[in-house]
Structures are given as structure tokens and as C-alpha cells.
N, C-alpha and C positions, 0 to 999 in steps of 0.2 A: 477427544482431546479438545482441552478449551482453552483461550488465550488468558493471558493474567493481566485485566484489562490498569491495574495498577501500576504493571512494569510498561504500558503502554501496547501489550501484546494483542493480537487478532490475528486467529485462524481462518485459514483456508482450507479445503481439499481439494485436491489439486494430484488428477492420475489416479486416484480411490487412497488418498495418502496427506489425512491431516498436519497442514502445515500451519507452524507459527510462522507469524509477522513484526516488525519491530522497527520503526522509523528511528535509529542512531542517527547522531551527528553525522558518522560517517554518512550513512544511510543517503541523510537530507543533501547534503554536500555533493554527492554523485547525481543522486536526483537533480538536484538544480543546475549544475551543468549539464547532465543529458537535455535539460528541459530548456535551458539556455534563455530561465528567467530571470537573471541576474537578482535576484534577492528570497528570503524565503517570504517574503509577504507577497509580490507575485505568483510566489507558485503556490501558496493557499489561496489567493484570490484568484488563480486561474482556472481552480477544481471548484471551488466555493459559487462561482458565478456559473458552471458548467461549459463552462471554453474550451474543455477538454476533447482530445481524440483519445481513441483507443486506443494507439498507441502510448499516450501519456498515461491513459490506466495501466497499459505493461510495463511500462517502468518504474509506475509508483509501485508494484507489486512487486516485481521484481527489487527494489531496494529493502520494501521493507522484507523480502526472505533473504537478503546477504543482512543485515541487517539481523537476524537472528541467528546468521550461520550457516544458511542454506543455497548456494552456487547455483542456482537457475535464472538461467537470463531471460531478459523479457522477447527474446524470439523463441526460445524452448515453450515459455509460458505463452505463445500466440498460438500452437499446435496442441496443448495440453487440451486436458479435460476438466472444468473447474466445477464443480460441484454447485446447482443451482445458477451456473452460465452465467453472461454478464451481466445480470440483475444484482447476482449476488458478489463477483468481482470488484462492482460499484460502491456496493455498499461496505465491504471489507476495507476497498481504499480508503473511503470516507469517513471511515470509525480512525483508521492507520492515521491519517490526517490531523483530526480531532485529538487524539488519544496522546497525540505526539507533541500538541500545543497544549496540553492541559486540559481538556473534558473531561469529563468523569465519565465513566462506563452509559450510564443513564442519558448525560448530555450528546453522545457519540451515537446512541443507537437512532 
């Protein structure tokens, strides 16, 4: 399964179980009050400069899978098995990020 980096999608697998990803409104919204950066330009500048904890990558993740339909919270996703581990967690955020502000496929990887 692949994401439809047009719709702003990016997969993960995650448990042996390729998931889409999808930064919505909704999405951003939740994130930025979890992340309690009072604007979205913080919290792309807070990934962009890598200010980030791990924690903050499980919630990015975790939005963008409500965000395409999928109910797994970023504590279920701290216990998971993610395919390619946090290397590849990082970079899944990072495209979700991008993809969601307007990059193009190309510009995100």
C-alpha cells in the first residue's frame, strides 16, 4: 500500500499493517493543542528546527492516522512495531508535515 502523496497521504506500517496518514484540519488542530504550540507555524517550526521529542513524533503520527480514519493513539503507537523503527517514524512525520503545507511528493522526501 502506498500513500497518495496528492491527497497529502503517507504510509506507515505499523504491527505488519500498512497504514495511511493524513494531516486534516481536524488533524493539525488536535496536534497543536496536544503540542500546546499556539499556532501552526510553531509547530512546523518546532519539527523543522528538530526541537522535537519523541513524544511529539507520537502525536504527530498518531493525528495524521485519525486524520485518515484510523483510532490509534500516540500511547498504543509507543508500544507498536513500526516498520524500519524511528528512522523511518521520522521521516514519515516529516513528509506528513510537508505534504500537509503544500510540498510536492519530491519536495517531502
Amino acid at each position: 500500500m502506498s500513500g497518495n502523496p496528492w491527497a497529502g497521504e503517507v504510509c506507515l506500517t505499523i504491527d505488519g499493517t500498512p497504514r495511511r496518514m493524513k494531516l486534516t484540519l481536524g488533524a493539525l488542530a488536535e496536534l497543536e493543542a496536544a503540542l500546546d504550540t499556539g499556532s501552526l507555524i510553531a509547530l512546523v517550526e518546532r519539527f523543522e528546527t528538530g526541537a522535537f521529542s519523541a513524544r511529539d513524533l507520537l502525536l504527530l503520527l498518531a493525528a495524521g492516522l485519525r486524520g485518515s480514519g484510523v483510532d490509534l493513539s500516540a500511547d498504543a503507537l509507543a508500544t507498536a512495531e513500526i516498520e524500519g523503527g524511528p528512522v523511518a517514524a521520522a521521516r514519515a512525520a516529516g513528509r506528513l508535515l510537508a505534504l500537509a503545507f503544500g510540498a510536492t511528493e519530491r519536495d517531502a522526501a
